[in-house]
C-alpha positions in Angstrom: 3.6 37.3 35.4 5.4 36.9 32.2 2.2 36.3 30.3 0.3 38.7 31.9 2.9 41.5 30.8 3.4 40.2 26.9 -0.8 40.2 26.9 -1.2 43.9 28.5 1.5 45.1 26.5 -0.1 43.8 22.9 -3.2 45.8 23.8 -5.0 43.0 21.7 -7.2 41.6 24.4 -10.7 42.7 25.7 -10.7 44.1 28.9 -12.3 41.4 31.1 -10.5 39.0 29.6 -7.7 40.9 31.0 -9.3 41.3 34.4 -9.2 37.1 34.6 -6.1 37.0 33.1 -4.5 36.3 36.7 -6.8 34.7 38.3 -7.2 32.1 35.5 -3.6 31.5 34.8 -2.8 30.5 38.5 -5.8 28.1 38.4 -4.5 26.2 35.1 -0.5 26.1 35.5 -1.1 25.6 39.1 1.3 23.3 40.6 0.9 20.2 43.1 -1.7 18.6 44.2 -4.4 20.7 45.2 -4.4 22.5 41.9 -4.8 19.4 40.1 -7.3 17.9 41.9 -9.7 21.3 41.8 -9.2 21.1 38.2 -10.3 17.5 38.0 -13.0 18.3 40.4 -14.2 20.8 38.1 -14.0 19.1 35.0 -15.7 16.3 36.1 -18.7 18.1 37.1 -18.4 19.6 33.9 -18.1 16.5 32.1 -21.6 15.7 32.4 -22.6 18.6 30.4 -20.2 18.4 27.6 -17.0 16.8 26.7 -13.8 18.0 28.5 -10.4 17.5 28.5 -8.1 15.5 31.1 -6.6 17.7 33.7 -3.3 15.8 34.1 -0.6 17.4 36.7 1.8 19.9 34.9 4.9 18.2 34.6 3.1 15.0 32.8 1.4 17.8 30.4 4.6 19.7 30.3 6.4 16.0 29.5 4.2 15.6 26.7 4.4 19.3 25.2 8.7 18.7 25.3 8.3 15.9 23.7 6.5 16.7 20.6 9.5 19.6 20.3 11.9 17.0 20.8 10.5 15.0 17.8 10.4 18.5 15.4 13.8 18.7 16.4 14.9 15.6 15.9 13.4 15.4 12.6 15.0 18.7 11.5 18.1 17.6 12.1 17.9 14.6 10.3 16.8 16.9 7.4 20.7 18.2 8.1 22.1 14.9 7.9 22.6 14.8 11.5 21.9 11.6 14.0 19.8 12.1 16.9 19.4 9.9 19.8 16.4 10.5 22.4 17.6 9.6 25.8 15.8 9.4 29.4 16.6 7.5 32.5 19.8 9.2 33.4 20.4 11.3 36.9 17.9 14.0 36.3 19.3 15.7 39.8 23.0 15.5 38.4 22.3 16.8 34.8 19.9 20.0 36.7 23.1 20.4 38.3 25.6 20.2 35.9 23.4 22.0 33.4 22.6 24.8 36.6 18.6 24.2 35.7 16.4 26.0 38.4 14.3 23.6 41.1 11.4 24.8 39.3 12.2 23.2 36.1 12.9 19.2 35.0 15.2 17.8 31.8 12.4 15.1 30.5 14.5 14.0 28.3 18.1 14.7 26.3 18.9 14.3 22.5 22.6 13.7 21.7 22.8 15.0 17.9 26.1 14.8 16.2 27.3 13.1 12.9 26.9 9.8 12.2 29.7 7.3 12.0 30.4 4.7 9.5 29.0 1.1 11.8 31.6 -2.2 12.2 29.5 -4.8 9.9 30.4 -7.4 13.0 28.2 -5.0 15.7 25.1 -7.3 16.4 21.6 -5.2 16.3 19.5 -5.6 19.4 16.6 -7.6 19.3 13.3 -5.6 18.5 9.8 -6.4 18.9 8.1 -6.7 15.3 5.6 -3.6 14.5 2.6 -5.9 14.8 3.4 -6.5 18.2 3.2 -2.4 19.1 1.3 -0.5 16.5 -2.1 -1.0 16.6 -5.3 -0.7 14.0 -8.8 0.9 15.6 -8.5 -0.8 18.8 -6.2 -2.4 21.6 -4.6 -5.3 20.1 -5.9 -5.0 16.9 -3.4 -5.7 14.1 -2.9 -2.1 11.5 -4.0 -3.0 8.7 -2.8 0.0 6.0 -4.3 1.0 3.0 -1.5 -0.5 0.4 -2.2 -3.5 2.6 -5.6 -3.6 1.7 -5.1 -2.7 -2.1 -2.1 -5.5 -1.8 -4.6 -8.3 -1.0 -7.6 -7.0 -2.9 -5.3 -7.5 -6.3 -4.2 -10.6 -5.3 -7.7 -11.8 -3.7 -8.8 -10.4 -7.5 -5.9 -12.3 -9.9 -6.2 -15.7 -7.5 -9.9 -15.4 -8.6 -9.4 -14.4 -12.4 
């Protein structure tokens, strides 16, 4: 309704494209599973006529849309000298009710931001996987092979054979 109002209000859209409006709003932010599945109904029928998207449910879409703010934020504060750390997997039913989020709504994921501290230099680091193990070139498994790289083994392919 909220969208409908900001859109009549600008007086910036055609009229038919206002007399849709409603109908096509309800249609894409439905919710549950019957919403998702006509969606996915109708785009692959679609699909064999030209390329279309993936019709996910909302919160997955919604997830993903939080979570690229989350990383502008996150990087603007670290332009402030602040530390950030992204956190899921906590009580999501406790933290809606501690924060007194509606039903409607989920917490995807928290950022604690604050300053950091100086570390102990007898703390142990975690063990983490090396980036050739998760970041990948043009396909699945494929090591990333970057340009420097390249240029790195080109001039040394070039003085071995000088």
């Amino acid at each position: 309704d909220r969208i409908y109002e900001l859109e009549k209000t600008s007086k910036s859209r055609d009229p038919n494209y206002m007399a849709i409006l409603p109908v096509a709003a309800s249609f894409l932010t439905g919710e549950g599973h019957v919403a998702t599945m006509a969606k996915q109904l109708a785009t692959n029928v679609l699909s064999d006529i030209q390329p279309m998207p993936s019709i996910e449910p909302v919160q997955a879409w919604s997830y993903k849309n939080t979570s690229l703010a989350v990383q502008q934020y996150v990087l603007a504060a670290t332009s402030y000298d602040l530390a950030t750390c992204i956190m899921e997997g906590y009580d999501m039913r406790r933290a809606k009710e501690i924060l007194r989020v509606p039903d409607r709504y989920d917490i995807p994921l928290m950022v604690a931001t604050g300053y950091d501290y100086e570390q102990e230099e007898d703390v142990p680091v975690t063990p983490r996987l090396d980036m050739k193990e998760v970041v990948f070139g043009d396909t699945f498994a494929q090591q990333l092979v970057l340009d420097n790289e390249n240029q790195q083994g080109e001039e040394e392919e070039i003085a071995t054979h000088s």
